[in-house]
N, C-alpha and C positions, 0 to 999 in steps of 0.2 A: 375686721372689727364690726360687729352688729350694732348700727343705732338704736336707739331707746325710740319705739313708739309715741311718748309724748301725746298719748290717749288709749280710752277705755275699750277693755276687749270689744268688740262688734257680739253681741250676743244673738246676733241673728244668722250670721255665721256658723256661730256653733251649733245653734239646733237645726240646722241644717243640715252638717254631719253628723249631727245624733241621726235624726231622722233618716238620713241616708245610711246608716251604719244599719239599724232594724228592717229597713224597707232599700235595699238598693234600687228597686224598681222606680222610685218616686222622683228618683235624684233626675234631673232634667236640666239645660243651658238655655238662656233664656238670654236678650240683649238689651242691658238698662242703661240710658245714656253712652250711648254708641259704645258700651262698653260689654265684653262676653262676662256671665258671672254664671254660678249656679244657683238654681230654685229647684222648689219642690212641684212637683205635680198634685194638685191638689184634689183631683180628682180621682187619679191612682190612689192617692191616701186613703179616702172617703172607702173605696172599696175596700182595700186591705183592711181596714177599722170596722168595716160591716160583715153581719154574716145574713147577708139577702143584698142581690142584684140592685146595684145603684144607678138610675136613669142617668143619661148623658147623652152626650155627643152618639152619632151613628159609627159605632167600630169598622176599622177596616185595615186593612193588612197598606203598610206605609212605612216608608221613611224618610224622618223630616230633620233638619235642624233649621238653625236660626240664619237666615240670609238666603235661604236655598233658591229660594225665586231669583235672587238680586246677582248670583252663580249664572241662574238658567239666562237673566237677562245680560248679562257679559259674555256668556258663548254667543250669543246671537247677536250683538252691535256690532254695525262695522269698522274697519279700521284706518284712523285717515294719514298711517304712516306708508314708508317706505323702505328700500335695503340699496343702500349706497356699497360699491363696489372699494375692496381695498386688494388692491395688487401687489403692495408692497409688500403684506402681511401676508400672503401667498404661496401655492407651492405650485407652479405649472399654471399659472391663473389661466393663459388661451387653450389651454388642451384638457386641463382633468374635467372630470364627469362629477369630481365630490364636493360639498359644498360645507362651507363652516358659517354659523351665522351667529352673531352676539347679537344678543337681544333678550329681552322679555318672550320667553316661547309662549304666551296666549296671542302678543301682539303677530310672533313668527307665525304659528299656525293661521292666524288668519288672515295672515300674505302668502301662504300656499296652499290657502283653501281650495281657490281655482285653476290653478297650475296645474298642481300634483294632486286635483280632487283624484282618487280612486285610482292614483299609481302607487303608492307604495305597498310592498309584499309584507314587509314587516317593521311594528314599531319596537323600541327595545327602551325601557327607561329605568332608570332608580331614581325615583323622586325622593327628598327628604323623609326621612323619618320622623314622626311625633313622639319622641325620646326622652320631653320635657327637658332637655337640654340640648339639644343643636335649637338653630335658625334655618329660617329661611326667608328669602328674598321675593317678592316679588310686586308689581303695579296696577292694582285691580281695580282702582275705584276713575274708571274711565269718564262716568256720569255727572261727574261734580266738578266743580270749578277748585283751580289749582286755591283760591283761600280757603275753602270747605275744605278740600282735599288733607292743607297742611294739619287743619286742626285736628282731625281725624285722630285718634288713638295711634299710639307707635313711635316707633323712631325712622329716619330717614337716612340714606346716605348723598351723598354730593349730589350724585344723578339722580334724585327725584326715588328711589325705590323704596316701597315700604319696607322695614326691615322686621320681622316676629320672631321675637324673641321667646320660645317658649322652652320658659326656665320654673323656677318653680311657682312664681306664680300667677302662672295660666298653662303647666306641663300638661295638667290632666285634661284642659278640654280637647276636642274634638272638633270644635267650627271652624275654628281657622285654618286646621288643615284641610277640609272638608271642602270648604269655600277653596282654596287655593288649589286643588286636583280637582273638584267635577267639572269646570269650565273649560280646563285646558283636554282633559278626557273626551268632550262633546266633541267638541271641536276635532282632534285627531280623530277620531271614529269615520270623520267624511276621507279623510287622507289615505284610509287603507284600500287595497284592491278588494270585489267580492270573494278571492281566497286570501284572502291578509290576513295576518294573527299581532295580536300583542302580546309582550311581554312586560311583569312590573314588577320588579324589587320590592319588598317589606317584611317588617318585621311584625309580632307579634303586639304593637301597640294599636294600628289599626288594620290589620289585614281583615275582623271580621267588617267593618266599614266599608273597605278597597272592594273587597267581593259584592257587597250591597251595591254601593256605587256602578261599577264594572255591569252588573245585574242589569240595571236601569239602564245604562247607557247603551251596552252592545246586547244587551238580553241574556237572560238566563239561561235559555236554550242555547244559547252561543258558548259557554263557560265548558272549557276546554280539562283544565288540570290547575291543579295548585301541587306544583311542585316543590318540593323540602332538599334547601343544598345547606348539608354539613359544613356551616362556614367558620366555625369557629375551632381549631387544632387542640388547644390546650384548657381545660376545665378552665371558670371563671368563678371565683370562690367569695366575689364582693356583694352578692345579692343577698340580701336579708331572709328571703326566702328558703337560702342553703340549694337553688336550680342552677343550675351553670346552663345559660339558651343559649345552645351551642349551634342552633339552624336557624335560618331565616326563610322567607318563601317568595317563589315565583308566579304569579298569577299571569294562567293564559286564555286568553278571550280569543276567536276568530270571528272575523267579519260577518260571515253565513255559515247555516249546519249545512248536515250532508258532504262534508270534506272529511278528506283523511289532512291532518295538520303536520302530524310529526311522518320525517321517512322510517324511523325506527331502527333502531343498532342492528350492527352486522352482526348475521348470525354466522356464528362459530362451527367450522364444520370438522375441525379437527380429529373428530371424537368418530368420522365414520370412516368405517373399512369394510374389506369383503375377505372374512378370513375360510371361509367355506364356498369361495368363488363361485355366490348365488347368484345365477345369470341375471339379476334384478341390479345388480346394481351394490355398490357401498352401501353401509347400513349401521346402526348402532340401536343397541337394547333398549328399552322402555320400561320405566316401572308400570307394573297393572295393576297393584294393588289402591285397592278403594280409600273413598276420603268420608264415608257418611255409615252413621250405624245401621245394624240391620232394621229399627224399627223404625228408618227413616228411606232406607232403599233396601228392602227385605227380594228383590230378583237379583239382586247383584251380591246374595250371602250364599253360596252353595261350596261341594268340594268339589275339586276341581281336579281331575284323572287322567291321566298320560294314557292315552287311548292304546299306546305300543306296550309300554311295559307294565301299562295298571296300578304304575303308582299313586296314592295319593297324597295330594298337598295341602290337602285338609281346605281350611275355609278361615282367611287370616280376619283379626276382629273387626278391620272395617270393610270387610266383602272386597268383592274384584268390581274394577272401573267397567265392567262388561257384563252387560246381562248374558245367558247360557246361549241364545241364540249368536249373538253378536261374536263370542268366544269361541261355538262351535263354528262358525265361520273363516275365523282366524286362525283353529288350529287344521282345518282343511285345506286353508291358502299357505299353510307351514310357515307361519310368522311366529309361532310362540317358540321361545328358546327352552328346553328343558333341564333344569339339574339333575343332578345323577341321584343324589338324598332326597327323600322325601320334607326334609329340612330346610331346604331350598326355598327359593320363589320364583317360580315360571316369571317371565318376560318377555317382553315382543320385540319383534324388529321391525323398526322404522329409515326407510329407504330413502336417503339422501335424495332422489330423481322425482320422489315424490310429494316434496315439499313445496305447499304452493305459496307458501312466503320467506321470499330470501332474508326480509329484514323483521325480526321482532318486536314486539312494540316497544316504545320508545320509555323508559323505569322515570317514575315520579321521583326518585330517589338519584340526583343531579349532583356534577361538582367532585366523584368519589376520589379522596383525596386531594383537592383542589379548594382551598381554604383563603381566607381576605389574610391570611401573613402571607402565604403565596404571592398573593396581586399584589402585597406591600413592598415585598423585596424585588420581584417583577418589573415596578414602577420605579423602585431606589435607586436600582442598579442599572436602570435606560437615564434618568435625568440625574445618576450622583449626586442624589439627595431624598430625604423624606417629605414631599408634601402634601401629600392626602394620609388620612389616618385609614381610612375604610373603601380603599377602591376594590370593584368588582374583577374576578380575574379574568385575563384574554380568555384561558380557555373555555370558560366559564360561558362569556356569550358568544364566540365561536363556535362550540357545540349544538345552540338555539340557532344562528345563521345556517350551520349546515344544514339541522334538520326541515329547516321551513322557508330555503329560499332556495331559488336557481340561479343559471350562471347569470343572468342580466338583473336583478331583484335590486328595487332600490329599498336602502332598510334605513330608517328614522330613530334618533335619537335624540328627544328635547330637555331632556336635562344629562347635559353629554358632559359634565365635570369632569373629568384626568382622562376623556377622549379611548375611554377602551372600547366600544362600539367600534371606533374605526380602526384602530388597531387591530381588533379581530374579523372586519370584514378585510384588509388588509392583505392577513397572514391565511386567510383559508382561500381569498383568491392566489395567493402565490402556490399554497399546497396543493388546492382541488383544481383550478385554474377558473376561468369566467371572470367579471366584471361586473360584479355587484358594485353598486353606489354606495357611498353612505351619506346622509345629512345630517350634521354634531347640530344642537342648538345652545347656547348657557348664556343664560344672564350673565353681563360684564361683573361679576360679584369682585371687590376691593379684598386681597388679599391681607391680614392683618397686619399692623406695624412691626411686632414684633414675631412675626411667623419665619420659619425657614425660606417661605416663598418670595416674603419680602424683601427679605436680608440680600438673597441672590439677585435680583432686580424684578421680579416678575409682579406687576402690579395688578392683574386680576386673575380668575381662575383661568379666564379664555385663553393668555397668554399662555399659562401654565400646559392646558390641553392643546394648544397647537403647537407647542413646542414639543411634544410626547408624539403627536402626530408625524411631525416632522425627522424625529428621531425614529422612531418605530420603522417610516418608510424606508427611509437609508436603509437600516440592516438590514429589513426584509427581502432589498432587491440587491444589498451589497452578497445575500446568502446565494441567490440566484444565481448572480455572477460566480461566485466558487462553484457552485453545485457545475454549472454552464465548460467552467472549464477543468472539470472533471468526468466529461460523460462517455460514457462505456461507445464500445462499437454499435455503431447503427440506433442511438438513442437520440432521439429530439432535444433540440435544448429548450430549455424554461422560459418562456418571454414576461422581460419584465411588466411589473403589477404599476396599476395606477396609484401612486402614491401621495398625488397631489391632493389639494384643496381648493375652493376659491372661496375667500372671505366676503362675506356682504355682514354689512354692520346695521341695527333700524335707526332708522330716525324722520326727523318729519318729511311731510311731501315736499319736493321740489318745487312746488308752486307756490307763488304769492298771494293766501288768502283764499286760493282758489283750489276744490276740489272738485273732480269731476268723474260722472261712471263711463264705465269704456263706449256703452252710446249715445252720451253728448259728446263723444271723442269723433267731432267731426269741424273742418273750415267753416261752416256757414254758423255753426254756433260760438265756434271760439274767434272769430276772425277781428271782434274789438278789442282780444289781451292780447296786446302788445310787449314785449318783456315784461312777461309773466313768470318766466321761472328765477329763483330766487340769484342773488349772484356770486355764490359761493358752492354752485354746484357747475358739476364738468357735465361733457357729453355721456361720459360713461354711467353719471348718476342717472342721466335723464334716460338712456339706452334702458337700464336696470326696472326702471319704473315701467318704462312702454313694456316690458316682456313681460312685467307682473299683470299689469294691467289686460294684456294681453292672452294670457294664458300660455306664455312661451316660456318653456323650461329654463331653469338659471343653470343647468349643469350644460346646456347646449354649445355648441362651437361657437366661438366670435372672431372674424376677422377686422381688420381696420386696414383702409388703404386710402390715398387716397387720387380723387375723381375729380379733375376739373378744377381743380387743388384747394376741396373741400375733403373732413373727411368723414367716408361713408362707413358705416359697421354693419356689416354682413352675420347675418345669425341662419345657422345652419341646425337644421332638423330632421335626422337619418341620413345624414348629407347632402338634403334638398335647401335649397334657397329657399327661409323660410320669411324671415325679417330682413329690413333693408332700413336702415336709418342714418339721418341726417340732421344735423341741430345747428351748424353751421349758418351764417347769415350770408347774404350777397349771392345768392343760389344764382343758376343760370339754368338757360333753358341746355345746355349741354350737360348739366350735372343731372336735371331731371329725365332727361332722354335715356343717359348711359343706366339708368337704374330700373328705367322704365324697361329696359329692352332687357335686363335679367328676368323679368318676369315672378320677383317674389309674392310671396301668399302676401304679405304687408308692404305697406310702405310707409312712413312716419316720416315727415318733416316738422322743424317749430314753425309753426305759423309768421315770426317776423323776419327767417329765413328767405322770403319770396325778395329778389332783387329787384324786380319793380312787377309795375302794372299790369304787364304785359306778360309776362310771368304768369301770375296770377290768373289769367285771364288764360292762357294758352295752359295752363298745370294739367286739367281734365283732360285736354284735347291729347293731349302726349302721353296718357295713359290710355286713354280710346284707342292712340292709334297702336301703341307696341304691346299694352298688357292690360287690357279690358277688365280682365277678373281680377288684378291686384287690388287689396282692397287699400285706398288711400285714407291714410290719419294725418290728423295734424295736432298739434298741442302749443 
């Protein structure tokens, strides 16, 4: 049922759309009372209504919208959260290498800015579409105090997240998606290696914007391909327009030029034989005939005469691929095949021994017969049930994984919704073999009351994507095991894939009021907070924080034992003693020695850990004497 207005049309509104309907060019978004609206450019106007050069502003090639600074200043503030460890929610939490993280991915990315600065091979994302009907979620206004923040335009859910609603009306702008992708973009761009590439899902609402953006961010000279995957199987006959958009597109960027990105499809070599057992080698024909008219390559128009029998083959209308010289060349090295009719068309052979690229390049044209009803029934039939409408298919980004990562490549996905990023690193480590990582990221987003996802019990999408993870792994290494106990004479068996995860959740820092950068992370500065960290976090929080803070990878080994009957957590890096940590209070001088005398790169104690004075005072000396280069923290 549509309410009644209960006021007079806005007639400023409408000349607006007059205006924009005669001059599209003029139509501009502009922010009135914290609010996006559209206006005119009035200066565009001015021109389009003159016929002589209107003074102005200095022109210059740009693109801007409304907030775009306020973007650039939220990729560069820092962040005073953290990622608490959840083991329960887990799969293999001491041993896998993959990592799942719920969270705000502007907040995640900028807790693995320093980590995984310039580790990762590849990012892989589908951010929301501006479809003027989906949502999206996300927590951007870091700058403002939580009262400013509420009043702010929007709606809210429990946890604090903005929620944008763009329905119809505010479908058609363009700032709020604009503001919500260029910060989180800045930001990933430090996370890839100098041969990294990304990957972006979109549709036809703003993919000219994505590529703008994308421009800016990783440079133009970097824009790789915009590839077109047939995603949609069956016509779509609801669009007023009478188009059925049956593709969507992939935009790919790489870190730096001068790479080859993609490895490029296998080339097929079926097609060559040696039926005249030409000591060259297998072979297969070649068309020679030209592609450009005579009055545009007039050396490659001539007839062309069988030097043996004088036949000719005349001179077909777009000339031969080979000037006379080039040709004569060709038929003294006996590569040109002859027809018996002058009817015919010479052709050459091309010798399989001679191909100096095994693999051809890589078809912009992605996905061939691999469709989003695919990844629909794909997904139905792992979780028996429907709860994404538009997930992307495994094979889909498995075929991007193969082509632009190796066997150790760790590959990022920050808007990781139904988790097919990992499913298809997954399944191409169990097919190709290797040990690629993957890191899922998704805002906890509230599943809806009355959705399929809810009814089943799954209260946000994260649950939904680790649950698909979890499932995906089983069959992938339950296939293993069949394959394993079916294998031929003298065949190796398959060793299982790493199928695990480990959950880290954000939330605020561990400490009481107190932040601090990794080089105030020293005793003589911190030695007056005394239970400083809050008292609802464990070691394992405080363990999680020292690695970020540190630059220690969260996909690393973790042991726990314990010392002196404290306990210590050992973090292992290539399988060297990297980190050693302790949060334990009532320390002795026999806990500090055993740890000391492993010799790791770190060593982290809490500062109210020291058992007494003496301690304290003897801490340095017992690192002088067993492990001089450890570097000692305390917190």
């Amino acid at each position: 049922m549509t309410k009644l207005p209960l006021h007079t049309p806005n007639k400023t509104d409408k000349n607006i759309t007059a205006i924009a309907e005669l001059f599209p060019n003029t139509l501009t978004e502009v922010v009135r009372d914290g609010k996006i609206t559209h206006a005119i450019d009035f200066d565009m106007l001015k021109q389009e209504l003159s016929g002589v050069l209107i003074e102005g502003a200095e022109e210059r090639y740009t693109f801007n919208w409304p907030d775009k600074r306020q973007s650039i200043l939220l990729a560069n503030m820092p962040n005073f959260k953290t990622l608490r460890p959840c083991s329960e929610e887990s799969v293999n939490f001491d041993t896998t290498e993959n990592l799942y993280i719920e969270g705000d991915n502007i907040e995640v990315l900028k807790l693995l800015q320093e980590t995984y600065l310039g580790k990762v091979k590849m990012i892989y994302i589908d951010p929301p579409y501006n479809t003027g009907k989906d949502a999206f979620v996300y927590d951007d206004n870091f700058s403002e105090s939580i009262a400013d923040y509420n009043e702010d335009s929007g709606d809210y859910d429990e946890d604090g997240y903005r929620l944008y609603q763009n329905l119809s009306t505010n479908g058609r702008f363009h700032t709020d998606w604009l503001n919500m992708i260029y910060p989180r973009l800045k930001v990933a761009k430090d996370l890839l290696r100098d041969d990294g590439v990304i990957f972006i899902s979109i549709d036809d609402n703003e993919v000219h914007n994505l590529r703008k953006i994308c421009d800016e961010v990783f440079g133009a000279w970097n824009f790789v391909c915009q590839l077109i995957w047939h995603s949609r199987q069956n016509k779509d006959n609801r669009n007023i327009t009478g188009v059925s958009n049956d593709h969507e597109y992939i935009i790919c960027y790489s870190k730096s030029t001068n790479q080859r990105v993609f490895k490029g499809s296998e080339r097929k070599t079926d097609q060559y034989a040696n039926p005249d057992n030409d000591p060259r080698g297998a072979w297969t024909s070649a068309n020679m005939v030209g592609i450009l008219s005579e009055n545009l390559r007039p050396n490659c128009h001539y007839d062309l005469i069988h030097p043996k029998t004088s036949i000719n083959y005349g001179k077909p209308k777009m000339g031969w691929r080979y000037d006379k010289n080039t040709m004569r060349n060709l038929i003294e090295d006996d590569r040109i095949l002859w027809p018996s009719s002058p009817d015919g068309r010479p052709r050459r052979k091309v010798f399989l021994n001679e191909l100096t690229d095994a693999l051809p390049g890589f078809s912009s044209m992605v996905g061939d017969g691999i469709y989003t009803r695919t990844a629909t029934k794909e997904l139905e039939t792992l979780l028996n049930a429907r709860y994404f409408d538009y997930p992307k298919p495994n094979e889909l980004i498995k075929e991007f994984v193969s082509q632009c990562t190796s066997t150790n490549d760790i590959i990022l996905d920050f808007f990781s919704g139904s988790a097919t990023t990992a499913h298809a690193v997954m399944q191409l480590n169990a097919e190709n073999g290797g040990n690629r990582k993957f890191i899922m990221v998704q805002i906890p987003e509230e599943c809806k009351p009355d959705s399929e996802a809810s009814k089943a019990g799954y209260r946000t999408i994260c649950e939904i994507g680790k649950e698909r993870i979890r499932r995906a792994g089983k069959k992938i290494n339950d296939a293993i095991d069949d394959g394993n106990r079916q294998l031929k004479l003298g065949e190796e068996p398959k060793k299982p894939v790493d199928i695990g995860f480990r959950v880290l959740k954000v939330d605020n820092t561990n400490m009481k009021d107190v932040y601090y950068e990794p080089e105030e992370f020293t005793q003589a500065t911190l030695a007056g907070l005394i239970d400083n960290i809050k008292d609802d976090r464990t070691p394992e929080d405080l363990l999680f924080q020292v690695m970020i803070d540190l630059g220690v990878l969260l996909s690393c080994k973790i042991e726990k034992e314990l010392v002196g009957g404290k306990d210590v957590f050992t973090v292992y890096n290539g399988g060297e003693c990297y980190l050693i940590a302790c949060f334990d209070t009532g320390l002795t001088a026999e806990v500090v020695t055993a740890i000391a005398k492993r010799k790791p790169y770190y060593a982290v104690f809490q500062d109210s850990g020291m058992g007494s004075d003496s301690l304290m005072t003897s801490f340095e000396q017992i690192f002088e004497a067993y492990s001089k280069s450890t570097v000692r923290r305390v917190l």
